[in-house]
C-alpha positions as CSV (number, residue, x, y, z in Angstrom):
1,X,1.2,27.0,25.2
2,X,-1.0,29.7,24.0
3,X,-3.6,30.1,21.7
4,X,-3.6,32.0,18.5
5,X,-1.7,31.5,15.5
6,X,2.2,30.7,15.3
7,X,3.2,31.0,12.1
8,X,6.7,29.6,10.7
9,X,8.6,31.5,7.7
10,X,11.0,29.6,5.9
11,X,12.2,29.8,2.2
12,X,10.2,27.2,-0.4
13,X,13.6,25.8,-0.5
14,X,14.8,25.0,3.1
15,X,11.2,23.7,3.3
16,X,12.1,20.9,1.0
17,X,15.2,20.4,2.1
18,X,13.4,19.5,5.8
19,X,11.1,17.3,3.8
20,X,13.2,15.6,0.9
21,X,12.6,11.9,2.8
22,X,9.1,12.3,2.1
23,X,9.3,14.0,-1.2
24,X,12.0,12.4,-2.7
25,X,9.8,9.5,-3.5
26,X,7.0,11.7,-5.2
27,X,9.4,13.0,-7.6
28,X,10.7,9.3,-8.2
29,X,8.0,8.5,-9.3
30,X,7.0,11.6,-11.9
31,X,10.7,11.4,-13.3
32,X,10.0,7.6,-14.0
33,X,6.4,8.4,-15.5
34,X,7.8,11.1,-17.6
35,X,10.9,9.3,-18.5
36,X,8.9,6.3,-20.1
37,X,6.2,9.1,-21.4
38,X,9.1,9.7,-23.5
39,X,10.6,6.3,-24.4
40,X,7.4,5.1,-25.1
41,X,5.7,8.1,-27.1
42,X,3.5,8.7,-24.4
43,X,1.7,4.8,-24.5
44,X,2.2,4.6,-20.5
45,X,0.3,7.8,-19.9
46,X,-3.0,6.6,-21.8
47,X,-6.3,5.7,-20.1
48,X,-6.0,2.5,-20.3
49,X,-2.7,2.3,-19.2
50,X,-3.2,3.9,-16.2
51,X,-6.0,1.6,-15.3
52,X,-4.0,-1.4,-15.9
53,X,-1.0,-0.1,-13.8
54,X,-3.8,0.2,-10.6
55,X,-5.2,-3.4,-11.9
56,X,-2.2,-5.2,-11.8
57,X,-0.8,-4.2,-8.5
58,X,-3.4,-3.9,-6.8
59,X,-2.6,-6.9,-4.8
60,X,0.8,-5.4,-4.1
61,X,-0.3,-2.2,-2.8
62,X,-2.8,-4.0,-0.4
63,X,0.3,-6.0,0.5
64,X,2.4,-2.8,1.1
65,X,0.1,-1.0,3.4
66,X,0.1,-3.9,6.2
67,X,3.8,-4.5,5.5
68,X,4.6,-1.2,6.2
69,X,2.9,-1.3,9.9
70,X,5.4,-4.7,10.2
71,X,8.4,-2.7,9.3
72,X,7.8,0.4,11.5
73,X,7.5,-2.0,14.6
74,X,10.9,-3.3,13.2
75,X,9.9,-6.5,12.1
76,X,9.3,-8.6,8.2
77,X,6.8,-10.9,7.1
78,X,8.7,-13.5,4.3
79,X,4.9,-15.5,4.7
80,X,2.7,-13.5,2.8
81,X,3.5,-14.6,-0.8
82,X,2.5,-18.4,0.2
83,X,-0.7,-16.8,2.5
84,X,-2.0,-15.3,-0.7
85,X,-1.7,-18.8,-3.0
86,X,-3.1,-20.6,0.3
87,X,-6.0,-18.4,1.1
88,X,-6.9,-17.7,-2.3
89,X,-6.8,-21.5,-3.1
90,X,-9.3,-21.9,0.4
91,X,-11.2,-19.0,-1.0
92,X,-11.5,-20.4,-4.6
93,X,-13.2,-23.5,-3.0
94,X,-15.4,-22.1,-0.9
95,X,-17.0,-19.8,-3.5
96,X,-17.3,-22.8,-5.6
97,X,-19.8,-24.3,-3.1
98,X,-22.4,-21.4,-4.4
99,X,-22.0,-19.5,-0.8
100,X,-21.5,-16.5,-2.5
101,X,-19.2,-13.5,-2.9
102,X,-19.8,-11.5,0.2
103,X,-19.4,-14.8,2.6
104,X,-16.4,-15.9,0.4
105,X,-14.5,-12.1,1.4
106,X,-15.6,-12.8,5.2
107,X,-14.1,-15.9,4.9
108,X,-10.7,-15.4,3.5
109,X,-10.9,-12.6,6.3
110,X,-11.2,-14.8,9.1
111,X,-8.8,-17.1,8.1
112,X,-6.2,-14.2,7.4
113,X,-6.6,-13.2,10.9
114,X,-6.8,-16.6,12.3
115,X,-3.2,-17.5,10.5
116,X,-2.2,-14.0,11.3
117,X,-2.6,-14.4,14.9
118,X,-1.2,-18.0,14.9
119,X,2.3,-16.3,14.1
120,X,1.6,-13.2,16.0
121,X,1.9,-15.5,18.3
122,X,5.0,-17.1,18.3
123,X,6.6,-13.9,17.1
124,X,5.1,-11.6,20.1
125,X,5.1,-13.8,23.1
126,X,7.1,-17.0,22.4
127,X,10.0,-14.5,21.5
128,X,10.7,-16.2,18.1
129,X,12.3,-13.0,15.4
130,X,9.9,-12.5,13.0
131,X,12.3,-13.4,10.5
132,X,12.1,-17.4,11.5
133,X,8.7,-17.3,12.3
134,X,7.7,-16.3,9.1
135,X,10.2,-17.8,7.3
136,X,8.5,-21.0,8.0
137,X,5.3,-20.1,7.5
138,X,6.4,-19.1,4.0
139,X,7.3,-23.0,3.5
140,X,4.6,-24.4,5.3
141,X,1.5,-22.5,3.8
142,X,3.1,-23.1,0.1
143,X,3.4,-26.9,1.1
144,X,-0.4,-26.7,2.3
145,X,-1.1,-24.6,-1.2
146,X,-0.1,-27.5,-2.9
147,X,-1.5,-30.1,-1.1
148,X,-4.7,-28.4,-1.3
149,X,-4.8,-28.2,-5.4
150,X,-3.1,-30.8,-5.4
151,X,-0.6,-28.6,-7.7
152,X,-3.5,-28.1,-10.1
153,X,-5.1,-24.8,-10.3
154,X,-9.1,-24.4,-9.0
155,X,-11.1,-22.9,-11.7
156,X,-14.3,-20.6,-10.7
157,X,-17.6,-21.4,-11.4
158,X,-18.5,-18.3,-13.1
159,X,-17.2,-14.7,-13.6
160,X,-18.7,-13.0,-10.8
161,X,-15.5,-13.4,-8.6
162,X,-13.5,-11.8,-11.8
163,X,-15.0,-8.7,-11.0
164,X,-13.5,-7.5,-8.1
165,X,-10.5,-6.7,-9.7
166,X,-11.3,-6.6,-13.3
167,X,-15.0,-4.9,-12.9
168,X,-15.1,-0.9,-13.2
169,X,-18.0,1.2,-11.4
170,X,-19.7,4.0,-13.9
171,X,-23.3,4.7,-14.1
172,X,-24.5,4.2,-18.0
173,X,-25.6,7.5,-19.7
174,X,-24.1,9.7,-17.1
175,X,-21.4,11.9,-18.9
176,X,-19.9,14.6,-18.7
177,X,-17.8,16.1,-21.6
178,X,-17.8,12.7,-23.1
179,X,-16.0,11.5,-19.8
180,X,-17.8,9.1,-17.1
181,X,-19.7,11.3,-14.9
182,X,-19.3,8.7,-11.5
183,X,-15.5,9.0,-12.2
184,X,-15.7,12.9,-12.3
185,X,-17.7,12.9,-8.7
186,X,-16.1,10.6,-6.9
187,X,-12.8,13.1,-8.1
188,X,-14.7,16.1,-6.8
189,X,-15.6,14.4,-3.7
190,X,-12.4,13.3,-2.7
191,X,-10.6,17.1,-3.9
192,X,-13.2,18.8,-1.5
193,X,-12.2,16.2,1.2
194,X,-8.6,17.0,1.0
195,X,-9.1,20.7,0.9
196,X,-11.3,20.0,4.1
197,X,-8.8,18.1,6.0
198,X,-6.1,20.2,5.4
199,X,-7.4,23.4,6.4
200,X,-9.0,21.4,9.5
201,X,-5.4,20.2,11.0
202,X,-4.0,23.3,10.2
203,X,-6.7,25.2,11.9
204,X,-6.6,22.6,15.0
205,X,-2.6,23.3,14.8
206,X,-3.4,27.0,15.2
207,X,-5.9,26.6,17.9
208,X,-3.8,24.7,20.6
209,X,-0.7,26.9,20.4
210,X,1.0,24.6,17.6
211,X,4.0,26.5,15.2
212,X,2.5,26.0,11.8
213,X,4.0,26.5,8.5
214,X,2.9,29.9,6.1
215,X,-0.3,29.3,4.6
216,X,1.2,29.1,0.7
217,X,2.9,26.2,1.5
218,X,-0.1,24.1,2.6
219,X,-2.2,25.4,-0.5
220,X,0.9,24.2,-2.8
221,X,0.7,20.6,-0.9
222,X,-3.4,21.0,-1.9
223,X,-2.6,22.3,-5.4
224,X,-0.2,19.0,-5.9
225,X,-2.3,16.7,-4.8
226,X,-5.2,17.8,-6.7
227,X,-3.6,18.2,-9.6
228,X,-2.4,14.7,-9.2
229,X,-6.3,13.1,-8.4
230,X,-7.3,14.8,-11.4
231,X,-4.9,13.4,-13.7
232,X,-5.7,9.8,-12.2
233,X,-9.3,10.2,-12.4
234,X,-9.4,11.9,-15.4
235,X,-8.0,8.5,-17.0
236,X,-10.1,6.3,-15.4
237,X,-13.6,8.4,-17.0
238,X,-12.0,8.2,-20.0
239,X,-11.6,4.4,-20.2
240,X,-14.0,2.5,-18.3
241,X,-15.1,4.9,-15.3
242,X,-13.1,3.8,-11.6
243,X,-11.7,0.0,-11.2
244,X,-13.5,-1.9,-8.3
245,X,-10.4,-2.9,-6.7
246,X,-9.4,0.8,-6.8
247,X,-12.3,1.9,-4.4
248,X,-10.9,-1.5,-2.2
249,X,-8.0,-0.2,-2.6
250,X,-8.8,3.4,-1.3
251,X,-10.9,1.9,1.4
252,X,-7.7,0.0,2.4
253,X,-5.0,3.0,2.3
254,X,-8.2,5.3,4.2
255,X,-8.7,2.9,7.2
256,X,-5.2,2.8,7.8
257,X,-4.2,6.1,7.1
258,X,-6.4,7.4,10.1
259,X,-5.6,4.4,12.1
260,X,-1.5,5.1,11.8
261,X,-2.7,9.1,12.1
262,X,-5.7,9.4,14.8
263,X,-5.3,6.2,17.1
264,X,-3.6,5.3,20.1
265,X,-2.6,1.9,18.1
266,X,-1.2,4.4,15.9
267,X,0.7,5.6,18.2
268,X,2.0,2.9,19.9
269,X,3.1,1.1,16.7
270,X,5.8,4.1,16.0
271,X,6.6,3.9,19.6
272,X,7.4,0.2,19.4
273,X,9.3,0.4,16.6
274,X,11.3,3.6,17.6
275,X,12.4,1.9,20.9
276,X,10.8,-1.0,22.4
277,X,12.0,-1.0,25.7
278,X,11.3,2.7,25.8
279,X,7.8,1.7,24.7
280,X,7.5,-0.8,27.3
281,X,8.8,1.3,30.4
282,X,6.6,4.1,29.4
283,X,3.2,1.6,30.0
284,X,2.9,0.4,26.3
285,X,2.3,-3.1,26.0
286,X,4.5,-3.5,23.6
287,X,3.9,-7.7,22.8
288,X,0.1,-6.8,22.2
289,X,1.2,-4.1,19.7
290,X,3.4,-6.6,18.2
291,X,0.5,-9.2,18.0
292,X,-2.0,-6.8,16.4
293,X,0.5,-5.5,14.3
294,X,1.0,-9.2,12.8
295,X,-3.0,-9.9,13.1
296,X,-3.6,-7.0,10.5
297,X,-0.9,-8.4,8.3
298,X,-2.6,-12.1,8.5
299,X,-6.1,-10.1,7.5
300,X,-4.4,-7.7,4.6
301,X,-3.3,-11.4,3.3
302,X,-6.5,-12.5,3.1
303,X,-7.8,-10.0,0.9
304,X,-4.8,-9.4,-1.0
305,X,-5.5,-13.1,-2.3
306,X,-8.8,-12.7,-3.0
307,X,-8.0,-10.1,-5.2
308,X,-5.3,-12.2,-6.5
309,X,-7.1,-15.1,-7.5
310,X,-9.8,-12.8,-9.1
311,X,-7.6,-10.9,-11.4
312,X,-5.9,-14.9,-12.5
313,X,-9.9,-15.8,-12.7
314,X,-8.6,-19.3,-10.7
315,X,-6.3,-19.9,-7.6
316,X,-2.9,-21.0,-8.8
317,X,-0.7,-23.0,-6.8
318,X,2.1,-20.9,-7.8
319,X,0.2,-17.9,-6.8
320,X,2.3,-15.6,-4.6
321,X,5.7,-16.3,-5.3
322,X,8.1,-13.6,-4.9
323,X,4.7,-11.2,-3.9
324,X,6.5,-10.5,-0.3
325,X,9.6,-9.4,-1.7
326,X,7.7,-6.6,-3.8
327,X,5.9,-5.7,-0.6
328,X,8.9,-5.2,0.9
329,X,10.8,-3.1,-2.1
330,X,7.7,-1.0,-1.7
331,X,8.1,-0.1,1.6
332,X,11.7,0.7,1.8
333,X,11.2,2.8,-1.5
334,X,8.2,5.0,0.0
335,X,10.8,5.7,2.7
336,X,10.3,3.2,5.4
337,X,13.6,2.9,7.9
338,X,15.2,-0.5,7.8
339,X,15.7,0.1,11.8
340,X,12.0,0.5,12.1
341,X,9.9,3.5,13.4
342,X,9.5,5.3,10.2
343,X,7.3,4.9,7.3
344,X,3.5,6.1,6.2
345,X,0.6,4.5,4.3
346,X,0.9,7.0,2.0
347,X,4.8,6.2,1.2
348,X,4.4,2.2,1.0
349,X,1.3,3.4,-1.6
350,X,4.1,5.5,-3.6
351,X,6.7,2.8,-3.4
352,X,4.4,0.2,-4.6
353,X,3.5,2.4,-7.5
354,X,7.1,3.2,-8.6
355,X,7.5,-0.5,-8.6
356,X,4.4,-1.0,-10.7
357,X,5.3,1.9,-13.3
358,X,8.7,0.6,-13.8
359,X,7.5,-2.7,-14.8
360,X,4.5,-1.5,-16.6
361,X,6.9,0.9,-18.6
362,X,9.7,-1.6,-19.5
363,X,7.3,-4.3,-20.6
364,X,6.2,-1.1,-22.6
365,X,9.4,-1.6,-24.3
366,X,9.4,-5.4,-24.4
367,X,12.5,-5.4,-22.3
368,X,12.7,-9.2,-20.7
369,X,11.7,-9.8,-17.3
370,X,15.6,-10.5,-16.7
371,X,16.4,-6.6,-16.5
372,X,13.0,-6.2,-14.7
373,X,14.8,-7.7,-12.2
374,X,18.0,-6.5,-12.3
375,X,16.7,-2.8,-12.4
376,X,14.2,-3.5,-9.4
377,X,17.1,-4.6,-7.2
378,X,18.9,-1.6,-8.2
379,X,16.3,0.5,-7.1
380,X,16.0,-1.2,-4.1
381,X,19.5,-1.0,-3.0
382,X,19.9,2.3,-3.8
383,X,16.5,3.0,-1.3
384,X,17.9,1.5,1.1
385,X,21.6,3.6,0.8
386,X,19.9,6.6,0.4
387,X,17.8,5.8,3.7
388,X,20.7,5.4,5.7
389,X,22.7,8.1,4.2
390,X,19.9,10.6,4.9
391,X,19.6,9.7,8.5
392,X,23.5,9.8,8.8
393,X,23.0,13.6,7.4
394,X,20.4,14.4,10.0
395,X,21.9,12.9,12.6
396,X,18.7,10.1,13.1
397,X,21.2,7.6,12.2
């Protein structure tokens, strides 16, 4: 290859066309937004709303992004409902011996990666599907929850453990146009970060020889997606400045964004999940993959409770149920392959947040969390379909 620029011309429309897998859930979710905006009289686009809709599934999302890395290696994890009622029960108690918050998170951690690796286990190296594995981990950590409380919940000891995913981050007196000023920065900050990385792979692209696409089209992907920060942050100054589980969040998504784009672990957890044996004969050691892979979903877990069990203000013994199966609808709705090998952070984010907007907007409308469900499955199945009819299309399939 040669250096220099290699620049690729194709119409706006064949562009999307190449690319409707990972648009098509983008534009979900702004018909769904706009479609409640409507229905609603606009409720679900307020400040607050918005707020609420990171809030309340934030414990999802965190869910999402390590169930994603599960499903590209073509594996599921039915345990994670019952790890979040169980650690967050284990949590609850430890922070109720006065150990402190910080020691609490390190904890719940720990243990995550501890139970993580328990069934990475049996699931990498004993041979045992994934399916089984952590189908019985689902039962036995709910047993152990209720063991544990003794099928009462554990109340904290004060409010300080609330705030992780009820707290907000603004600096008083610092405005700007009436809005939160922190909320406004941290906006900036991460606009100028995008702008940066953009033009940084592009020009990285262009320096070893790579066929790149016509500048216009990565300033309309930088134009989008800072057109859609500013809404988002724009809401949160004008409520109550950023959420705290929203920067956990980010911290999340971040870490495993560049791990999935920039490692070698990366890399060999597409690999896996495209073709194992492939993997394997190539020098990829593909039950290590596998066990890390599980480790990280053991850990995710662990803080996904925590945050749980702060937002209920008390670890529940139900706590949990039914959590995987929204992990999972996530996924396959930000365009994860049910064969495995495909999938991004970024989509499981999406997913997660079409999930959370649909619920959010028909509990808008009071509608009954009977056709919550009913619509959800919908949605799910019709994912799924439209996965496997796309790759059909291509030829992937």
């Amino acid at each position: 290859m040669t250096n220099g620029a290699n620049i690729e011309h194709i119409s706006f429309f064949e562009l999307a066309k190449q690319n409707m897998r990972k648009l098509s859930m983008f534009i979900m979710l702004g018909l769904i937004m706009i479609v409640f905006a409507i229905l609603t009289g606009g409720v679900n686009l307020t400040p607050r709303n918005i707020t609420n809709i990171f809030i309340q599934n934030s414990y999802i999302l965190i869910l999402a992004v390590g169930m994603v890395l599960v499903i590209i290696i073509g594996n599921i994890d039915l345990s994670v409902g019952s790890l979040i009622a169980f650690l967050g029960a284990l949590s609850a108690m430890i922070y109720n011996t006065g150990i402190g918050l910080i020691p609490t998170l390190v904890f719940s951690l720990i243990l995550g990666a501890v139970i993580g690796s328990f069934q990475a286990f049996w699931i990498a190296y004993m041979k045992i599907p994934a399916f089984i594995v952590t189908l019985a981990g689902m039962l036995l950590f709910r047993g152990l929850t209720y063991i544990i409380t003794n099928v009462t919940p554990i109340s904290l000891i004060d409010d300080n453990f609330k705030k992780i995913a009820s707290g907000s981050m603004r600096i008083d007196g610092f405005n700007i146009g009436g809005l939160d000023g922190l909320s406004l920065l941290v906006m900036v900050v991460i606009i100028v970060l995008l702008v940066w990385n953009t033009l940084h792979q592009r020009n990285r692209k262009i320096k070893k020889g790579f066929t790149v696409l016509a500048f216009q089209y990565d300033l309309f992907k930088m134009i989008g997606l800072s057109a859609l920060i500013i809404f988002v942050f724009t809401r949160f100054a004008a409520y109550r400045g950023i959420p705290t589980v929203g920067l956990v969040l980010f911290i999340v998504t971040a870490i495993f964004v560049f791990i999935t784009n920039n490692t070698v672990i990366g890399r060999y957890i597409y690999a896996v999940g495209g073709n194992a044996k492939s993997a394997k004969l190539s020098g990829i050691n593909s039950e290590q993959v596998v066990f890390v892979t599980h480790v990280i979903m053991g850990v995710l877990s662990g803080l996904s409770g925590l945050v749980f069990t702060a937002y209920m203000n008390s670890a529940l013994p139900q706590a949990g149920d039914g959590f995987e199966l929204d992990a999972i609808a996530s996924c396959f709705i930000g365009g994860a392959a049910a064969s495995g090998g495909i999938g991004t952070i970024i989509g499981a984010i999406t997913g997660g947040l079409v999930m959370g907007a649909i619920n959010n907007g028909m509990s808008l409308m009071n509608i009954g969390a009977d056709w919550q469900y009913v619509v959800k499955a919908s949605i799910l199945l019709l994912a799924v379909f439209y996965d496997i009819w796309s790759r059909r299309k291509t030829g992937l399939g």
